[in-house]
N, CA, C and O atoms as CSV, one atom per row, in Angstrom:
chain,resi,resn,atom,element,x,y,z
A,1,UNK,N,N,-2.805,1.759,-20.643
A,1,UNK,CA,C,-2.429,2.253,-19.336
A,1,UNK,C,C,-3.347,3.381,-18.886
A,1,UNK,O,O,-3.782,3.604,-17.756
A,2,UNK,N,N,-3.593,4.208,-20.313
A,2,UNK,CA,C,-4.545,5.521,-19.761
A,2,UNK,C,C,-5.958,4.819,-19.454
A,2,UNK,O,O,-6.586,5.285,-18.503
A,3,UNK,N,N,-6.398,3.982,-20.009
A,3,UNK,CA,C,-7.606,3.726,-19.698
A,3,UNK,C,C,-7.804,3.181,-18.182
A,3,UNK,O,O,-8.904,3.278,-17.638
A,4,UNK,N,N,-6.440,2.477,-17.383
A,4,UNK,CA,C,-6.484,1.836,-16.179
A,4,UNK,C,C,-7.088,3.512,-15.131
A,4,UNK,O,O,-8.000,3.677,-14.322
A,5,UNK,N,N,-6.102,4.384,-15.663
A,5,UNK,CA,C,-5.977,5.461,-15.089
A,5,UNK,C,C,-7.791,5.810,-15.090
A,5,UNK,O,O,-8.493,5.585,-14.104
A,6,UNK,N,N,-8.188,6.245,-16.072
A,6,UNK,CA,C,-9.471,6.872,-16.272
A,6,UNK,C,C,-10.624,6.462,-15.147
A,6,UNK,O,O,-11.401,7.195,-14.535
A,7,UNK,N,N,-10.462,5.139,-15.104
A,7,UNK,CA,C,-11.197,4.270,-14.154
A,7,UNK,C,C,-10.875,4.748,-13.071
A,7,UNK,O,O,-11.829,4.817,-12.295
A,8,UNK,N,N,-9.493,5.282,-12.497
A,8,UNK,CA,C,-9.385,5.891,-11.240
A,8,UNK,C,C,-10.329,7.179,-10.641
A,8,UNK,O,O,-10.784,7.460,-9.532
A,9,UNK,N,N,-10.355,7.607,-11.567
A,9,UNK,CA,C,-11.166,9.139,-11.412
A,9,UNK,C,C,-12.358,9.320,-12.133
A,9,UNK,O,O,-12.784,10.475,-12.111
A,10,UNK,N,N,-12.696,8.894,-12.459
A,10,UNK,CA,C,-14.274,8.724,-13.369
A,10,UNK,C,C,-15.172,7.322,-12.904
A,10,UNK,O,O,-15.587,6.485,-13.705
A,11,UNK,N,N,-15.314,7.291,-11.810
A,11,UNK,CA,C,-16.329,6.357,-11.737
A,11,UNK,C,C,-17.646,5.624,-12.631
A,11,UNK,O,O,-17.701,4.473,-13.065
A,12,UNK,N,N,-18.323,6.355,-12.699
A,12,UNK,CA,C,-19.062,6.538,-14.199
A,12,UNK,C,C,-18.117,5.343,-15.282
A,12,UNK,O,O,-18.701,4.393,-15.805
A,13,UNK,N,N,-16.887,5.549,-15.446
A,13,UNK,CA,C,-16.436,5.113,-16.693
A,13,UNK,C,C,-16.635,3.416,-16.236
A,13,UNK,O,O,-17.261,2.620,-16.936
A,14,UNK,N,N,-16.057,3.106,-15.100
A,14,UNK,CA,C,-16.533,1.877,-14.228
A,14,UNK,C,C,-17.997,1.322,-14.137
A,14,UNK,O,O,-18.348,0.248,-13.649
A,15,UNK,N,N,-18.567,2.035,-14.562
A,15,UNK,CA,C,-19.841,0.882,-14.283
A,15,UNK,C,C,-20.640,1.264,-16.097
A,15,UNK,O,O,-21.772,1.094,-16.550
A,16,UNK,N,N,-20.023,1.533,-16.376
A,16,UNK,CA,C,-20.382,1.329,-18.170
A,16,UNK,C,C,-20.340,0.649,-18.766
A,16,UNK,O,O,-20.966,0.705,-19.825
A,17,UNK,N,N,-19.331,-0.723,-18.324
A,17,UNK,CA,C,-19.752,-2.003,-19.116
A,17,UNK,C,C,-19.745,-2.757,-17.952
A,17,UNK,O,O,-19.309,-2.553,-16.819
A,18,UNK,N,N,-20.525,-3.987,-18.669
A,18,UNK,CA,C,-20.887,-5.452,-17.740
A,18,UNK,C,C,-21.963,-5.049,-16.970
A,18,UNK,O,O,-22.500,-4.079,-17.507
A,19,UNK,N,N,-22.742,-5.518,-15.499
A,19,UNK,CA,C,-23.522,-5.759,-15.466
A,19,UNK,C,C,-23.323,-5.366,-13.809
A,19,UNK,O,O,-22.319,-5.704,-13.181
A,20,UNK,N,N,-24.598,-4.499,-13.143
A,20,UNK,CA,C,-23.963,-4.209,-12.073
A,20,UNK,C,C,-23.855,-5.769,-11.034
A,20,UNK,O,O,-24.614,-6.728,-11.168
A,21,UNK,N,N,-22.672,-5.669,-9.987
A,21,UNK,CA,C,-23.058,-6.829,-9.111
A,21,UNK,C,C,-23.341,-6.630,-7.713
A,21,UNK,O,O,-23.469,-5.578,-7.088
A,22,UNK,N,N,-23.440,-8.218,-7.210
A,22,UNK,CA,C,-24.600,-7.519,-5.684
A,22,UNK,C,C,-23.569,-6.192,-5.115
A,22,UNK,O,O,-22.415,-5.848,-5.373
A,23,UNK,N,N,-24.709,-5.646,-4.166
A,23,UNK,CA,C,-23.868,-4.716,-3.554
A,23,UNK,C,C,-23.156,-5.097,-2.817
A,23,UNK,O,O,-22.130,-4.444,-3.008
A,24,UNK,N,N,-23.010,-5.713,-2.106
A,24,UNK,CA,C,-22.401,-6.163,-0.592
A,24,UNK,C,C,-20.567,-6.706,-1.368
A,24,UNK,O,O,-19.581,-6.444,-0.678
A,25,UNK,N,N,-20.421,-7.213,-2.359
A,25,UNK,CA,C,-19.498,-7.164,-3.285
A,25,UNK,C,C,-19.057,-5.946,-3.534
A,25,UNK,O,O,-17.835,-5.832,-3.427
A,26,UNK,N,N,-19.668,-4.953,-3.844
A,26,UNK,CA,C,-18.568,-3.858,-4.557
A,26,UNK,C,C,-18.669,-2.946,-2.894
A,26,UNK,O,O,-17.859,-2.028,-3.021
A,27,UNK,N,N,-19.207,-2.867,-1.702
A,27,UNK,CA,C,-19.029,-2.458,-0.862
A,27,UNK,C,C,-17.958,-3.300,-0.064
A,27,UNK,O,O,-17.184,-2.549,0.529
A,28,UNK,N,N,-17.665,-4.751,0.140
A,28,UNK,CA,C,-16.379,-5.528,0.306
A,28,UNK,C,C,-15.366,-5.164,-0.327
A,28,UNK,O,O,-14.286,-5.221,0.261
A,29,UNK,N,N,-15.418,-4.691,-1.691
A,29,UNK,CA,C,-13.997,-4.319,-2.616
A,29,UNK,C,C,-13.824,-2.783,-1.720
A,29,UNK,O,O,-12.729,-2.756,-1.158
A,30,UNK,N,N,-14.459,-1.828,-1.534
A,30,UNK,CA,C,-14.402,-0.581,-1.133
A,30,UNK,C,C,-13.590,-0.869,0.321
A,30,UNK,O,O,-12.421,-0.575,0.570
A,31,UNK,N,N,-14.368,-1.400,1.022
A,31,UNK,CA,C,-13.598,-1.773,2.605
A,31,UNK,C,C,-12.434,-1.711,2.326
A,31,UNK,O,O,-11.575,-0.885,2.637
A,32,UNK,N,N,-12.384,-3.031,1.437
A,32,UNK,CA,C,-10.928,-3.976,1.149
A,32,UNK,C,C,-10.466,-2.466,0.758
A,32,UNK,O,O,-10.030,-2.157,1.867
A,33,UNK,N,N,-10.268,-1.373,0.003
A,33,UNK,CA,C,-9.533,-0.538,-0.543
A,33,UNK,C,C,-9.206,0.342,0.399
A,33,UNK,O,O,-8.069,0.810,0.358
A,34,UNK,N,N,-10.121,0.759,1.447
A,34,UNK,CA,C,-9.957,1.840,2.038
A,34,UNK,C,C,-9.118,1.141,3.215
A,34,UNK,O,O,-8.358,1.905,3.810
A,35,UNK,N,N,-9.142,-0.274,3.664
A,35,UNK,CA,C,-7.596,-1.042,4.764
A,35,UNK,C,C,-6.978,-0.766,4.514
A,35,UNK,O,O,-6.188,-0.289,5.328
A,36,UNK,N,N,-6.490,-0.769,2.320
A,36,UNK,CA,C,-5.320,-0.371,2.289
A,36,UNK,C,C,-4.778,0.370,2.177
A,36,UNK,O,O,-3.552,0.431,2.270
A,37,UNK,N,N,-5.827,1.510,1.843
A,37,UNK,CA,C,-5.332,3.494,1.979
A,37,UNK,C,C,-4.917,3.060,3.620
A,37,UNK,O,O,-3.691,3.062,3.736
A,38,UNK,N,N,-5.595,2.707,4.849
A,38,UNK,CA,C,-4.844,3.400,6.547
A,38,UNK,C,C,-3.352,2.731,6.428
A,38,UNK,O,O,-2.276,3.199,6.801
A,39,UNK,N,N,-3.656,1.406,5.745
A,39,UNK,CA,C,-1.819,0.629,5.500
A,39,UNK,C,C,-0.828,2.164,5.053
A,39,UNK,O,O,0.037,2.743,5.710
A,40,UNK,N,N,-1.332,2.438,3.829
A,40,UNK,CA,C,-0.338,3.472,3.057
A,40,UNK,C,C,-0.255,4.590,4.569
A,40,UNK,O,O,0.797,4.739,5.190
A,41,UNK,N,N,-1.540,5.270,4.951
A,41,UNK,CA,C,-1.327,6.191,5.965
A,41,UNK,C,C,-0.216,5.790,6.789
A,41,UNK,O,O,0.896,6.308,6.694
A,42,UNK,N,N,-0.463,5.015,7.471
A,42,UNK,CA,C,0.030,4.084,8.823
A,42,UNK,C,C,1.925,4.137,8.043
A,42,UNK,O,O,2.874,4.499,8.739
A,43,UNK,N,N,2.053,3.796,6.870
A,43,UNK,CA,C,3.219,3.874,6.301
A,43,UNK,C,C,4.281,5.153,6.267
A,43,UNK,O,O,5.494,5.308,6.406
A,44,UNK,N,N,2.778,6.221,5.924
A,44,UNK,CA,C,3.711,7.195,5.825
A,44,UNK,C,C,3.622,8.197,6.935
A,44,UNK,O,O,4.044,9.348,6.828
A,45,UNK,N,N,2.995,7.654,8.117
A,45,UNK,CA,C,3.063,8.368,9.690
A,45,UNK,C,C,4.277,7.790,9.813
A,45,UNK,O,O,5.288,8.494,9.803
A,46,UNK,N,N,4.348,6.303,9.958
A,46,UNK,CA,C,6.047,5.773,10.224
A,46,UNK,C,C,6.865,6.741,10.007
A,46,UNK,O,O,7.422,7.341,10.926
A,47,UNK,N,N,7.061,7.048,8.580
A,47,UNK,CA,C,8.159,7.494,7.951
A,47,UNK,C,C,8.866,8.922,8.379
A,47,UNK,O,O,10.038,9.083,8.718
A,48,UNK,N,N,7.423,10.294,8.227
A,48,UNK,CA,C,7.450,10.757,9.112
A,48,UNK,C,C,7.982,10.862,10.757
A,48,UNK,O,O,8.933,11.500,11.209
A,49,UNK,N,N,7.173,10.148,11.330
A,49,UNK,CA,C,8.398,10.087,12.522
A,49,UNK,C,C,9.073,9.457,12.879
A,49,UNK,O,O,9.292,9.310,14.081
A,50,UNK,N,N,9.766,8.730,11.780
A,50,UNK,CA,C,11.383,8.276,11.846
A,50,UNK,C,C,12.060,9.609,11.768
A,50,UNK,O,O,13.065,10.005,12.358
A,51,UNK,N,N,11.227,10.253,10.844
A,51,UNK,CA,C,12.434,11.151,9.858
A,51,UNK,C,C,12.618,12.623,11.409
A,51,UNK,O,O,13.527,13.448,11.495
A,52,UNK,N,N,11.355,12.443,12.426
A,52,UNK,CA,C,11.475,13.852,13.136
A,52,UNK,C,C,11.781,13.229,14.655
A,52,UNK,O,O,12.403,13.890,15.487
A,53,UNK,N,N,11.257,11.831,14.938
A,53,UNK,CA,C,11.784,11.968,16.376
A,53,UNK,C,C,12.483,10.712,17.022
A,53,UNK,O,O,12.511,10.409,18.214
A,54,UNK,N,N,13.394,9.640,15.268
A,54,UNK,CA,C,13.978,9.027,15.785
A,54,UNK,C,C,15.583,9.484,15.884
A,54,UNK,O,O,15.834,10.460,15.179
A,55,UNK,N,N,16.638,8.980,16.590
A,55,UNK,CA,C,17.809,9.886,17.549
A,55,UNK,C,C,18.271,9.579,15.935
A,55,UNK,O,O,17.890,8.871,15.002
A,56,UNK,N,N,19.449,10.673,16.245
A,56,UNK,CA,C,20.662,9.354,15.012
A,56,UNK,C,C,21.103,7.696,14.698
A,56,UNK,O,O,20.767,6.887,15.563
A,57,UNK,N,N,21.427,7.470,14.167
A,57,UNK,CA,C,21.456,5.764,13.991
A,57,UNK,C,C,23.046,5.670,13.863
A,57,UNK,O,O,23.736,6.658,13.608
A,58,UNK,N,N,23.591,4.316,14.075
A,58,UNK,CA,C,25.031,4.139,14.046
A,58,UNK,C,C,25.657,4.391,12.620
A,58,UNK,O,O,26.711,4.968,12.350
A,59,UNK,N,N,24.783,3.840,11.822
A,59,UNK,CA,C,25.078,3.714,10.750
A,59,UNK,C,C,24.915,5.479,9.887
A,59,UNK,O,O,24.161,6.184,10.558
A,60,UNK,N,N,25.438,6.178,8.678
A,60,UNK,CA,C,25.308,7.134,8.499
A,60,UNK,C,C,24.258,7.060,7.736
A,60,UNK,O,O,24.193,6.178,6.880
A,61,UNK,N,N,23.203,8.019,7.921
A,61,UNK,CA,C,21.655,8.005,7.079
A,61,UNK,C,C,20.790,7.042,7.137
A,61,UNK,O,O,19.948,6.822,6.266
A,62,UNK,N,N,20.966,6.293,8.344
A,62,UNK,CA,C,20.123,4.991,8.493
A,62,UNK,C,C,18.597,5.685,8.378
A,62,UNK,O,O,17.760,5.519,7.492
A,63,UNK,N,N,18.539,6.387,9.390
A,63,UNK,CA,C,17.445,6.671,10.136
A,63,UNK,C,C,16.559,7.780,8.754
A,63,UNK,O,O,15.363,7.602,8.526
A,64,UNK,N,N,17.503,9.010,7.870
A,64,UNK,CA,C,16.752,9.051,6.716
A,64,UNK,C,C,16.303,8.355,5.677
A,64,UNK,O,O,15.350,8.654,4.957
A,65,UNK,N,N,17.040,7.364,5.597
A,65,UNK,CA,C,16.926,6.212,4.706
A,65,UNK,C,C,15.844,5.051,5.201
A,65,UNK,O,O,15.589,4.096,4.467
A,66,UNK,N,N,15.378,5.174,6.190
A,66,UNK,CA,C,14.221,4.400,6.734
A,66,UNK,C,C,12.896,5.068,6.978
A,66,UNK,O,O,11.801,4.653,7.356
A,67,UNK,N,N,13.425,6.380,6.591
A,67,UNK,CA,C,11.924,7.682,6.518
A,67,UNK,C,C,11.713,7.324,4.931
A,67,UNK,O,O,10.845,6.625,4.409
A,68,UNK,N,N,12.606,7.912,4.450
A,68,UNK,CA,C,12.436,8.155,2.926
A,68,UNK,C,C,11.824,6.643,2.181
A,68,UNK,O,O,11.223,6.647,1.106
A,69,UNK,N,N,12.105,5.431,2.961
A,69,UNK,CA,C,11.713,4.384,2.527
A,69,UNK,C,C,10.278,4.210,2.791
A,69,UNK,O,O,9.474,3.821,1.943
A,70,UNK,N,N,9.957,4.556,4.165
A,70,UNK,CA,C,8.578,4.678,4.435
A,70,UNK,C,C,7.302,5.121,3.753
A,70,UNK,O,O,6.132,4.852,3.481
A,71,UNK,N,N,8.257,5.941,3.662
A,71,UNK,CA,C,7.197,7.317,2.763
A,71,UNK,C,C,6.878,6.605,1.177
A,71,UNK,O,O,5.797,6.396,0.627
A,72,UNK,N,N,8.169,6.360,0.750
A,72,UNK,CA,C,8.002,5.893,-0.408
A,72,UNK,C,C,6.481,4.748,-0.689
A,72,UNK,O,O,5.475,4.899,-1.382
A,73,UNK,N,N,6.949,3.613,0.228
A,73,UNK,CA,C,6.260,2.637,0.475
A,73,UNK,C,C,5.345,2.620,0.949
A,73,UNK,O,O,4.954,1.501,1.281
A,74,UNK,N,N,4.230,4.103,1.353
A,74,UNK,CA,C,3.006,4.151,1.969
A,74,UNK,C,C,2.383,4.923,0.369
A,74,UNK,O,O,1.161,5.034,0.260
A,75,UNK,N,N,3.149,5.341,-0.614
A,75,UNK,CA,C,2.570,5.989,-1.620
A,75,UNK,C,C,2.459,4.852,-2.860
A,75,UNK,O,O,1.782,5.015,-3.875
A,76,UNK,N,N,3.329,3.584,-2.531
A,76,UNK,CA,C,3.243,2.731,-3.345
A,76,UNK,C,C,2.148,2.135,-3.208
A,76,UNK,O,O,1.425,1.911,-4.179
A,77,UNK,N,N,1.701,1.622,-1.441
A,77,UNK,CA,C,0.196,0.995,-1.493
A,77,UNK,C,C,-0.979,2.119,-1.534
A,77,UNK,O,O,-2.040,1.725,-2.019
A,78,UNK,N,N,-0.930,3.361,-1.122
A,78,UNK,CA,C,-1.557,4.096,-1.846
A,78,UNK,C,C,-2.648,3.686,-3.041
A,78,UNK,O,O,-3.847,3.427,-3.147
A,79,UNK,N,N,-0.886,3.846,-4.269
A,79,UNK,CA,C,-1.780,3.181,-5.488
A,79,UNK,C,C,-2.072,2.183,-6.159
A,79,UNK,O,O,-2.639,1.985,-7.233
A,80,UNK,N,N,-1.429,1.336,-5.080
A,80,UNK,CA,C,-1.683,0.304,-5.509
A,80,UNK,C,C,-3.151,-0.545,-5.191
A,80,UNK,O,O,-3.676,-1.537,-5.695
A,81,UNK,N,N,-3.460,0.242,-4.259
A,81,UNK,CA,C,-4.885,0.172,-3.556
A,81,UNK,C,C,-5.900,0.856,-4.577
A,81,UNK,O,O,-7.037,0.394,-4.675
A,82,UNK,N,N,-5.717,1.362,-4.927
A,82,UNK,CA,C,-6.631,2.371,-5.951
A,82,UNK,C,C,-6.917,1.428,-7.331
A,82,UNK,O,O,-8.064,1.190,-7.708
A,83,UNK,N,N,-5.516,0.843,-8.144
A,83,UNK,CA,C,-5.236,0.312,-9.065
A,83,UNK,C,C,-6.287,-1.416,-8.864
A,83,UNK,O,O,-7.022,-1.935,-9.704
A,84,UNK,N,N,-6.053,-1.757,-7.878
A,84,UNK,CA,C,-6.475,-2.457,-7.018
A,84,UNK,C,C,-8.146,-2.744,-7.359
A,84,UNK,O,O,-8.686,-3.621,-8.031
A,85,UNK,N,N,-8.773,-1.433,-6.470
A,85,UNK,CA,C,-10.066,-1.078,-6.192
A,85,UNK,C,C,-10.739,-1.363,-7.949
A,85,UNK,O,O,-11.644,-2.141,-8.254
A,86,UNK,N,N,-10.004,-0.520,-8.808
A,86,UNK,CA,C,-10.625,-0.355,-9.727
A,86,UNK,C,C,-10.672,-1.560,-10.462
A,86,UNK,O,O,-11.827,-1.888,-10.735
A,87,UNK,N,N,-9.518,-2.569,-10.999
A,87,UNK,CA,C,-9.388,-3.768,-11.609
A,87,UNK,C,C,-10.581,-4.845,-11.390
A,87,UNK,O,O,-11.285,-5.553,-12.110
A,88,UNK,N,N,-10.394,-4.530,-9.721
A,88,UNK,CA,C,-11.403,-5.585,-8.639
A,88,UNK,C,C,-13.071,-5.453,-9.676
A,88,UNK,O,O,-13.659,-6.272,-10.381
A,89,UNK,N,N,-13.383,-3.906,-9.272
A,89,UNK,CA,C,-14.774,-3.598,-9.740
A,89,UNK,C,C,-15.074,-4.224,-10.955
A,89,UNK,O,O,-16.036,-4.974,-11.120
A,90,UNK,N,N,-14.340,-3.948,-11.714
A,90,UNK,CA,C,-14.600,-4.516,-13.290
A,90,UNK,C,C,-14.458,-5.197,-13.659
A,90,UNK,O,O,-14.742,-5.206,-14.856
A,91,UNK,N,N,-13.942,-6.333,-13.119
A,91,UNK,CA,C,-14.253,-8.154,-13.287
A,91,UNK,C,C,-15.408,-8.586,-12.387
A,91,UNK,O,O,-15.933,-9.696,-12.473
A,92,UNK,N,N,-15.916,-7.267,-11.172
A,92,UNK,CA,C,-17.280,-8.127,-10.745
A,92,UNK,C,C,-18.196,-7.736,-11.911
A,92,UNK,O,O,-18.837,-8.661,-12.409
A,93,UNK,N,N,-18.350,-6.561,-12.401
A,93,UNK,CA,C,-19.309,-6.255,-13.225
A,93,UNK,C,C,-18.897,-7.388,-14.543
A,93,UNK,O,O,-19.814,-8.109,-14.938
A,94,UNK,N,N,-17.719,-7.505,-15.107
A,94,UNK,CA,C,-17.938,-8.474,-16.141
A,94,UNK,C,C,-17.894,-9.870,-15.665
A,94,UNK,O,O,-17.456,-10.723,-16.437
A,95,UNK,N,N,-18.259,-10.176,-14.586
A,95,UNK,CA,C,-18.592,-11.642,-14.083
A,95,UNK,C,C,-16.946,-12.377,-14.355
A,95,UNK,O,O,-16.826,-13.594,-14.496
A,96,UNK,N,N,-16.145,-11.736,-14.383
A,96,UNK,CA,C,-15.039,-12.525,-14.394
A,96,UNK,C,C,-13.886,-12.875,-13.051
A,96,UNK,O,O,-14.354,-12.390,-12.021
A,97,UNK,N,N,-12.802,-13.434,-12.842
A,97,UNK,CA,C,-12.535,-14.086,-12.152
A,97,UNK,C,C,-11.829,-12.628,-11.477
A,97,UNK,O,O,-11.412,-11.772,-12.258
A,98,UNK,N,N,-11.733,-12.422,-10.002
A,98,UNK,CA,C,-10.939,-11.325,-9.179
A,98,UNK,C,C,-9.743,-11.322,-9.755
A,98,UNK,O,O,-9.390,-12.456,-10.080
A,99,UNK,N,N,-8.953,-10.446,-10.015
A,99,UNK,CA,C,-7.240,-10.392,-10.094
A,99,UNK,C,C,-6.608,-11.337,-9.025
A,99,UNK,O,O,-7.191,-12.019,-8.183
A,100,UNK,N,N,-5.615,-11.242,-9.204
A,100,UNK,CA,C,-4.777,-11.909,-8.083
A,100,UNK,C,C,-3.467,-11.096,-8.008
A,100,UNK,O,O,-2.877,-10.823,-9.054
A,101,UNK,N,N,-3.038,-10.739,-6.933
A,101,UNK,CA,C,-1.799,-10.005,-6.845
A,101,UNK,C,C,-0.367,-10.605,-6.056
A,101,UNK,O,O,-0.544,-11.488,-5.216
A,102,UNK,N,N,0.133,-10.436,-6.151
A,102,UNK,CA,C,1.508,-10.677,-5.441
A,102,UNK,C,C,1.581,-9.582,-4.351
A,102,UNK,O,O,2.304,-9.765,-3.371
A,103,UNK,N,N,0.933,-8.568,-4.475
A,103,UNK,CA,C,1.426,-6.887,-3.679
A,103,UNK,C,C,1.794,-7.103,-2.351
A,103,UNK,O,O,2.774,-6.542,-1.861
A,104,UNK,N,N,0.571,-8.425,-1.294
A,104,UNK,CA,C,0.420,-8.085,-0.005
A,104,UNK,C,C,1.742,-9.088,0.369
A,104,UNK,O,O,2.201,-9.144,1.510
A,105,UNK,N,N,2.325,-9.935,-0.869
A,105,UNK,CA,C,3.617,-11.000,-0.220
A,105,UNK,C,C,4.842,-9.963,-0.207
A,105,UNK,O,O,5.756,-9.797,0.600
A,106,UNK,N,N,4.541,-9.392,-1.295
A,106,UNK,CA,C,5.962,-8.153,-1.456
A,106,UNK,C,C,5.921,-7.217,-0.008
A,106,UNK,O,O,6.758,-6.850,0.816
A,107,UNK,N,N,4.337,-7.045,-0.217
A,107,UNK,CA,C,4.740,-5.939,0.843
A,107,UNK,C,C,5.022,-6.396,2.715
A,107,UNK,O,O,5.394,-5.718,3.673
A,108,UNK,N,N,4.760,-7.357,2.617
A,108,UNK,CA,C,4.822,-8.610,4.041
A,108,UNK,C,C,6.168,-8.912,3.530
A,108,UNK,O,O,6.631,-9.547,4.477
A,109,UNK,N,N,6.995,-8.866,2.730
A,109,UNK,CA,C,8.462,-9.231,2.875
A,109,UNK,C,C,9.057,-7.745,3.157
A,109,UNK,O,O,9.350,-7.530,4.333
A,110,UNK,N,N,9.232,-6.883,2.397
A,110,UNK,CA,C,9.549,-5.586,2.925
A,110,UNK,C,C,9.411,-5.408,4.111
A,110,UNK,O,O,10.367,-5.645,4.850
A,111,UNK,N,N,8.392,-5.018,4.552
A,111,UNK,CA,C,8.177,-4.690,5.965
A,111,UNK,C,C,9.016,-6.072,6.493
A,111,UNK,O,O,9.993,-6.378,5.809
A,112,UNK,N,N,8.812,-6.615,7.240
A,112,UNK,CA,C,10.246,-8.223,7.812
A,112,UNK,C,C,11.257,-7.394,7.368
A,112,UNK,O,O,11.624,-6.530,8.164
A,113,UNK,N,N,11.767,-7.445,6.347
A,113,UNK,CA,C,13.366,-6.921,6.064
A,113,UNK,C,C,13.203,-5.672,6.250
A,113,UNK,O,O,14.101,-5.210,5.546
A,114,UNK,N,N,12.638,-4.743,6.745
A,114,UNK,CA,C,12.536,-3.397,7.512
A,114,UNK,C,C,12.082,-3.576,8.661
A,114,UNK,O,O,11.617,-2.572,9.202
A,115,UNK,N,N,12.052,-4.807,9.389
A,115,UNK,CA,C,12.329,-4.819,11.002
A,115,UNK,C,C,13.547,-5.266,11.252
A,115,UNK,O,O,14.218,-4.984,12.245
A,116,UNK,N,N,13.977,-6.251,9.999
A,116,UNK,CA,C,15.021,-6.903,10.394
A,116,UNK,C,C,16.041,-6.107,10.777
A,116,UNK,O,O,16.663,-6.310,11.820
A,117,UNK,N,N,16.306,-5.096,9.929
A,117,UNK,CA,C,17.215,-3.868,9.965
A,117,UNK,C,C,16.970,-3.120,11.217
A,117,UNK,O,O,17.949,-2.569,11.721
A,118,UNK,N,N,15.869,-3.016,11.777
A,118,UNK,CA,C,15.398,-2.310,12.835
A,118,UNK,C,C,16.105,-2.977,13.985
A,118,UNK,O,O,16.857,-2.283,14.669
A,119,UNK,N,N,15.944,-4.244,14.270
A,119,UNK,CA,C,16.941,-5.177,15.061
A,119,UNK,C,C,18.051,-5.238,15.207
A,119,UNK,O,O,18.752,-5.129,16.214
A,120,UNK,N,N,18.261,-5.410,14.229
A,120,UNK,CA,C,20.019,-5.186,14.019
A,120,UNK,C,C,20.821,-4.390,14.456
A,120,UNK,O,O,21.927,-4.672,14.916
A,121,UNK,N,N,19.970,-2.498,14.276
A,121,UNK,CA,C,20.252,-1.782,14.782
A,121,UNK,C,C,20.289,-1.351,15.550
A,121,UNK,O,O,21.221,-0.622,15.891
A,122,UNK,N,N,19.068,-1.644,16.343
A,122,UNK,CA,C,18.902,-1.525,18.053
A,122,UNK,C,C,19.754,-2.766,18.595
A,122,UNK,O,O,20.244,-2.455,19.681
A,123,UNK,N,N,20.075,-3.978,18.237
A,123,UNK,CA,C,21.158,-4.527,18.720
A,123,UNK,C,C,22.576,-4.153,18.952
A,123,UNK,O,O,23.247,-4.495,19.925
A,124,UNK,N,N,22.883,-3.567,18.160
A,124,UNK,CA,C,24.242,-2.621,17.528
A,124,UNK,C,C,24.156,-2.160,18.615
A,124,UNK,O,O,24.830,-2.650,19.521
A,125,UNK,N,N,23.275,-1.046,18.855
A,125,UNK,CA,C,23.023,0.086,19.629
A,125,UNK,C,C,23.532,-0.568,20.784
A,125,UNK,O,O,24.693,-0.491,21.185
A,126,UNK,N,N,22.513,-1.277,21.348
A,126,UNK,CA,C,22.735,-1.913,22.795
A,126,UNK,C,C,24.133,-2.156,22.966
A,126,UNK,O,O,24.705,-1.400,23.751
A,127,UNK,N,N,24.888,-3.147,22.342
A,127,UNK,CA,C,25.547,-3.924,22.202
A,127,UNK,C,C,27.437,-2.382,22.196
A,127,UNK,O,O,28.511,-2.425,22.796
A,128,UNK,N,N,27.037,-1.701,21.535
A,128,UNK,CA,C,28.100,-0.705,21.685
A,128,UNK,C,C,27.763,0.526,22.803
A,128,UNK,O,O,28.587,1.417,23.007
């Protein structure tokens, strides 16, 4: 696990084994990483201003409970972007096959079932 870590912050430790690959590859993995740092941003601006300039919600703690979720969930792709970045690099250098993740289906279902709720509630709203 520590070694996944090391790779986060020691670059250097990343290109010490295998073989470097083209650039335009490890500058595509970088892009690809830094979309998903503005995702995490973009996540935790949401959350933020749920938490300061949306009204009260019908429900009790909706509206903190949809900050605090935010937030959470912009620090999860965060690192998961990072975890990500680094795995990516070191199967191009050892010529091996990209990872494959589940992250972007999880996180494309979350978000849906955090509009869904969003609907619901502004329906409520209307509706009473």
């Amino acid at each position: 696990m520590f070694g996944g870590l090391i790779q986060w912050f020691d670059p250097e430790s990343a290109h010490s084994e295998g073989t470097t690959p083209d650039y335009r590859f490890s500058l595509a993995n970088e892009r690809t990483f830094l979309a998903w740092i503005r995702t995490g941003l973009a996540l935790i601006a949401g959350g933020l201003a749920c938490a300061q300039f949306l009204p009260p919600l019908p429900i009790a703690r909706l509206r903190e409970i949809i900050a605090i979720a935010l937030l959470v969930l912009g620090g999860v792709v965060a690192l998961r972007a990072v975890d990500h970045w680094a795995r990516s690099e070191r199967a191009m250098r050892l010529g091996r096959d990209l990872p494959r993740s589940r992250f972007p289906a999880f996180l494309a279902i979350v978000v849906a079932l955090g509009a869904l709720v969003l609907v619901v509630t502004v329906v409520h709203r209307i509706v009473t």
